[in-house]
Phi, psi and omega in degrees: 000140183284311178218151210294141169287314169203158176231179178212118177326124206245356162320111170112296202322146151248155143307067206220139188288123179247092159297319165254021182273122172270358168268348174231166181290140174328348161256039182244150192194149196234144139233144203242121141254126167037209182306002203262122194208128178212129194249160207203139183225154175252166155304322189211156171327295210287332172264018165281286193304312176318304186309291182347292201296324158328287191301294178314340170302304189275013183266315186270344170126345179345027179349117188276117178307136158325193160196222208241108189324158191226126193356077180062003176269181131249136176322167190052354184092018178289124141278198166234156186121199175264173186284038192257299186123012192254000000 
């Protein structure tokens, strides 16, 4: 998607995998606050755990380390810069 529908903060969230769940598939995973249940299916197992592990950072407040430009971009949505992004 070019652009987010919406977004939400993940502070509070839990994270959980339904690993054995039958109504949804094995590459399916939830985050749960209070009445707020939002369910997620991945394309394939390894990229369901790449989101987990993400996601689980960002549940605790976690910042994900930059990581090494990749033909002049940088990974992750990293700027270069002060965090304004400037």
């Amino acid at each position: 998607d070019v652009k987010a529908q919406c977004t939400i903060p993940l502070l509070g969230y839990q994270v959980e995998d339904n690993q054995k769940s039958v109504d949804h598939p094995l590459t399916s995973f939830r985050l749960c606050q209070s009445k707020s249940v939002h369910f997620f299916t991945a394309d394939t197992e390894e990229v369901k755990l790449r989101w987990l592990k993400v996601i689980r950072k960002a549940v605790i407040g976690e910042i994900p380390e930059c990581q090494t430009p990749v033909d002049g971009d940088l990974a992750n949505g990293c700027q270069e810069g002060v965090p304004d992004g400037t």
